[in-house]
C-alpha positions in Angstrom: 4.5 12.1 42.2 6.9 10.4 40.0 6.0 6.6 38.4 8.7 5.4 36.3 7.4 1.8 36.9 7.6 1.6 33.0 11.2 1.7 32.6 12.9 -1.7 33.3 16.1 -0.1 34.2 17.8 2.4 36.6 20.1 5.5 35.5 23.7 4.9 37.3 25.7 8.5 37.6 29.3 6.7 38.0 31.5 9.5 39.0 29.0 11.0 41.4 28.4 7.5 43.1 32.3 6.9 43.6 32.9 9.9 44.7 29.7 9.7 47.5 30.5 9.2 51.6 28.2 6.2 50.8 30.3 4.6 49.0 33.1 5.1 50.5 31.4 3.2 53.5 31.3 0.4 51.1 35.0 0.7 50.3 35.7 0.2 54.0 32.5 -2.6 54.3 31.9 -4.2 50.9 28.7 -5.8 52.2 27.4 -2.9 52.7 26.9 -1.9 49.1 25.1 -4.9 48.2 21.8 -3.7 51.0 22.4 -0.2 49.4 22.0 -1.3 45.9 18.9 -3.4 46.9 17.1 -0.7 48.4 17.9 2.0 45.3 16.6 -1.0 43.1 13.5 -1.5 45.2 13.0 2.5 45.6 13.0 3.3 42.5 9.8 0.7 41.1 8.0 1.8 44.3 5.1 4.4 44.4 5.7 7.4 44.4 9.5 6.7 43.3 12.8 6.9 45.3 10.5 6.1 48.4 9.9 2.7 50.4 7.4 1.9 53.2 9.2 2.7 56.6 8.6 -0.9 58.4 11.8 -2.9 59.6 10.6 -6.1 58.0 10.0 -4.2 54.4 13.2 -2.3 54.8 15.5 -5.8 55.5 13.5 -7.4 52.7 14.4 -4.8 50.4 17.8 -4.8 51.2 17.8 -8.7 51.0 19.3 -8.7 54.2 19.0 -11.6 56.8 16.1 -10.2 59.5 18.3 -11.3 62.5 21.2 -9.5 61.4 19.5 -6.4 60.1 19.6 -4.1 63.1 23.3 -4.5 63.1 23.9 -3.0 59.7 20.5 -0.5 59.6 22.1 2.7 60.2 24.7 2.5 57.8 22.7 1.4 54.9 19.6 4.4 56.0 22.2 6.6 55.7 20.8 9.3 53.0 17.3 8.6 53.6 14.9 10.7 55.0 11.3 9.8 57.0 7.9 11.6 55.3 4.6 10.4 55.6 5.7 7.0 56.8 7.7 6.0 54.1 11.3 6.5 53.6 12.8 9.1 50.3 16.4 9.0 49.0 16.9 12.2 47.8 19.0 11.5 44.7 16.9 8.3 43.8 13.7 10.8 43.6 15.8 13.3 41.8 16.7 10.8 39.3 13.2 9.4 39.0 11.4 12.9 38.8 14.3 13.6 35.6 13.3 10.1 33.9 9.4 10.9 34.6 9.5 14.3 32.6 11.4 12.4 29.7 8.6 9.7 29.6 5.9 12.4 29.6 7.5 14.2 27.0 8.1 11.0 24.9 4.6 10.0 24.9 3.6 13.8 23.9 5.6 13.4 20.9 4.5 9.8 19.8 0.3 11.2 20.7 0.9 14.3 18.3 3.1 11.9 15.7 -0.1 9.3 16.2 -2.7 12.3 15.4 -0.6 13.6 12.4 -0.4 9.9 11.0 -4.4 9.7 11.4 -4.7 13.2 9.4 -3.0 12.2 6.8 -4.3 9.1 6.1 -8.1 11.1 6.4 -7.2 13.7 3.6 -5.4 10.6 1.6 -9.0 8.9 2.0 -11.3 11.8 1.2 -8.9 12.9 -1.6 -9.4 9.5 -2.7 -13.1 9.2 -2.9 -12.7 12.5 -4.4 -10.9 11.4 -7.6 -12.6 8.0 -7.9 -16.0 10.2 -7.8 -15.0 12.7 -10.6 -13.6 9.9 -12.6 -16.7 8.3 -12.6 -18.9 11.2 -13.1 -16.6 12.6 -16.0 -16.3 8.4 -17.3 -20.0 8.4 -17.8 -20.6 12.4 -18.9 -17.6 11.6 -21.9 -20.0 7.8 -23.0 -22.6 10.4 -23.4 -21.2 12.4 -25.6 -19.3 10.0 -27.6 -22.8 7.7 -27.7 -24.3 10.9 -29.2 -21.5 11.7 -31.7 -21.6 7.5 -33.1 -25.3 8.5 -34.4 -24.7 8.6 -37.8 -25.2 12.1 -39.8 -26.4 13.1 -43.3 -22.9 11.8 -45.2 -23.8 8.2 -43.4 -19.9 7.5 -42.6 -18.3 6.0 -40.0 -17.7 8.9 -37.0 -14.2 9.9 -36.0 -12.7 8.3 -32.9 -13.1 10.3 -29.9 -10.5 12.8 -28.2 -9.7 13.0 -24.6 -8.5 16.5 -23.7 -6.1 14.9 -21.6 -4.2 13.1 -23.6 -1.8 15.7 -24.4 -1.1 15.2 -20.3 -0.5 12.0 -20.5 3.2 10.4 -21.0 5.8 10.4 -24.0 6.9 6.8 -23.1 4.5 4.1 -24.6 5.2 1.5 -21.5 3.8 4.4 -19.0 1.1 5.8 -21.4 -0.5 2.4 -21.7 -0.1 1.8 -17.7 -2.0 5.2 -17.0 -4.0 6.2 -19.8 -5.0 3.1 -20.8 -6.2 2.1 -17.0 -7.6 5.4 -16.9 -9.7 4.5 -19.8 -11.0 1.3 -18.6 -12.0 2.5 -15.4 -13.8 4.9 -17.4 -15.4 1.8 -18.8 -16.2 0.6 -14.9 -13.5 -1.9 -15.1 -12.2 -2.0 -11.5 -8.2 -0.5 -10.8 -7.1 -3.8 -10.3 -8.9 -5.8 -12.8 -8.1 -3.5 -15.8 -4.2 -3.8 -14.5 -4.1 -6.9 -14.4 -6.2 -7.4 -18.0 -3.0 -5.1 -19.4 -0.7 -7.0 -18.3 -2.1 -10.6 -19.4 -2.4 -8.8 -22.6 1.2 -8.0 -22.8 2.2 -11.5 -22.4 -0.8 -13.4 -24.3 -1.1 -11.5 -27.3 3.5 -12.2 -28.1 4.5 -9.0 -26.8 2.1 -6.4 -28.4 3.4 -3.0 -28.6 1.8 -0.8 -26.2 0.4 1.7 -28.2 -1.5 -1.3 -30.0 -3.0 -2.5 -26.9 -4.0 1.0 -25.9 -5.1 1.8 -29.5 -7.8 -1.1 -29.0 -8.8 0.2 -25.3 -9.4 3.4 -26.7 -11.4 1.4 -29.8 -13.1 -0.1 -27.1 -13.8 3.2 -25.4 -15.4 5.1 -28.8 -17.8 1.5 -29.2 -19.6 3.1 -25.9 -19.0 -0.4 -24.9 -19.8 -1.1 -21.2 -17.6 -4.7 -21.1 -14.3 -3.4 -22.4 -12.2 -6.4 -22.0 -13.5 -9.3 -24.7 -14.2 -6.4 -27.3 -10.0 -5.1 -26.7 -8.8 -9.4 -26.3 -10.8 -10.1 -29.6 -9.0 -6.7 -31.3 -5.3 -7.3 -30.2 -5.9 -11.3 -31.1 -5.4 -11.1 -34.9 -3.2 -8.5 -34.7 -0.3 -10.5 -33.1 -1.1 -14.0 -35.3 -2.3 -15.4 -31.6 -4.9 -17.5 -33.2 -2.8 -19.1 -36.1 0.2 -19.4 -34.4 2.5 -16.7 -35.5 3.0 -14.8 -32.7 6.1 -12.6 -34.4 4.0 -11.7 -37.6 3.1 -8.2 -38.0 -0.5 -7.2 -38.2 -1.4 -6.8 -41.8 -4.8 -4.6 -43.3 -6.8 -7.5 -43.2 -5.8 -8.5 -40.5 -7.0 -5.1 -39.1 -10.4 -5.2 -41.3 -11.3 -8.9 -40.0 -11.1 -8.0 -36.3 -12.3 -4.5 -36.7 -15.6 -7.2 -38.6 -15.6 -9.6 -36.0 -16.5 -6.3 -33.4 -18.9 -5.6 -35.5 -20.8 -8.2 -36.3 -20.2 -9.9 -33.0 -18.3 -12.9 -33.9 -16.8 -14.9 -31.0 -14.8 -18.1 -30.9 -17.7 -20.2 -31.2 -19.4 -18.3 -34.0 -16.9 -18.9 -36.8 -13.3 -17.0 -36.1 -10.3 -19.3 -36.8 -8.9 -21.9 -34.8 -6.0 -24.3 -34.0 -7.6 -26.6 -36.9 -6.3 -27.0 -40.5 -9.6 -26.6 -42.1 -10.5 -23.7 -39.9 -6.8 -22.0 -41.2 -8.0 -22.2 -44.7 -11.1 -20.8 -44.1 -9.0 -17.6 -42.3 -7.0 -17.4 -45.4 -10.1 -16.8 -47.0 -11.2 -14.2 -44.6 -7.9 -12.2 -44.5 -7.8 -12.0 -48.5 -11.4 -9.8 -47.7 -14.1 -12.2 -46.2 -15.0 -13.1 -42.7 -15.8 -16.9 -42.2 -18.9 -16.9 -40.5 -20.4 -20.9 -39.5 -17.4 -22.3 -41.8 -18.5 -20.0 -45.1 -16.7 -16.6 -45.9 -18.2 -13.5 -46.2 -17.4 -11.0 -48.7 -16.9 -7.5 -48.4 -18.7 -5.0 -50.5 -16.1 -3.9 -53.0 -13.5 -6.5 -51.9 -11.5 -8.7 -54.8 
């Protein structure tokens, strides 16, 4: 049984219709072709299709013809169709319907198997997915442990040497993507969520005058060896001083001291509010202070141990 009730439209074979006795009726009695049309039109959304209901009123409804003058124009336009199970079939209607059903079957075979391909994609995308975000993690918080245990200072009492990742040797020549994959690599290391440590990079980028990148991913990685577990005021207080952010110079290059006062300010702790410089004059003077060798600290400077 063919249903092709889903297609809003009819094939039309013109060569085979002009060249039909049918139409050739039509040539002879044009009104003719307008019944035949209606009935082909009405066949073909019926159930099954190419086949309609054999009652006289139906038949003269479906042809759209006036029920008075339908007897007078019945056999000529049932020409062609034939009587089975009380309903009438036009053989080439129900050959061009059974043709259009196989194409819709085979059409929605092909969009199932595209649908179930689509689904198994997107599965092994999502299980490969939790995958890496699980060895990450895992990996993030074996490498803290290790580097936590190498910062435990030794006989010789010095500073330890900054951790190596493996991996970096993997990791791009070109500074822009280096810092866009190692260094969110690294701070989801830190638990920093993907989105949150992008976006971090990027308002560091622009807030700190266009820091080069490997400066911004040398203090994630500073930030990484602290074992720190909130990454992002530890890097902003680092890459401050070393693009003149806080004193206005945004195209001054970092100097030593201006490396030893931030790499002091991690140290000890020291935010905003606890003594670093600030927009004032006073507070500029007092920085001057601290990047000849001192750290201000509550508006006095400190002095390093074997500083001038």
């Amino acid at each position: 049984m063919s249903d092709v009730r889903r297609l809003p439209y009819m094939p039309l074979q013109i060569e085979r219709l002009r060249k039909s006795k049918a139409w050739l009726r039509c040539k002879r009695e044009p009104h003719l072709a307008f019944y035949l049309m209606n009935l082909w039109m009405r066949a073909w959304h019926e159930l099954p299709a190419g086949s309609i209901e054999s009652d006289e009123d139906v038949l003269a409804d479906a042809a759209m013809c006036d029920p008075d003058g339908w007897a007078a124009v019945r056999d000529d336009v049932m020409r062609g169709w034939d009587l089975r199970d009380g309903r009438y079939y036009h053989s080439t209607v129900t050959e061009l319907a059974a043709e259009a059903a196989t194409k819709l079957r085979g059409n929605s075979n092909r969009t199932v198997a595209a649908r179930e391909a689509l689904e198994a994609k997107r599965s092994q995308s999502s299980e490969a997915t939790v995958t890496v975000s699980v060895t990450e993690t895992v990996t993030g918080d074996e490498g803290k442990e290790r580097e936590g245990k190498s910062s435990e200072p030794g006989g010789s009492g010095g500073e330890p040497p900054p951790a190596h990742d493996a991996e970096h040797d993997s990791w791009p020549s070109d500074p822009v993507e280096r810092l866009w994959t190692e260094g969110v690599h690294l701070m989801r290391c830190m638990g920093v969520a993907d989105r949150e440590a992008r976006s971090n990079i990027g308002r560091w980028t622009s807030d700190t005058g266009g820091s080069r990148p490997d400066d911004i991913l040398a203090a994630i990685r500073r930030a990484r060896d602290a074992g720190t577990r909130d990454p992002i005021p530890l890097v902003g207080r680092t890459l401050n001083p070393l693009n003149g952010h806080r004193h206005g110079n945004r195209d001054r290059q970092p100097s030593r001291a201006d490396l030893r006062t931030a790499a002091l300010a991690d140290a000890f702790g020291v935010g905003d509010d606890e003594g670093l410089p600030t927009e004032d004059p006073v507070d500029r003077r007092s920085h001057h202070g601290a990047a000849n060798g001192g750290l201000v600290h509550l508006g006095r400077p400190l002095r390093l141990a074997g500083s001038g």
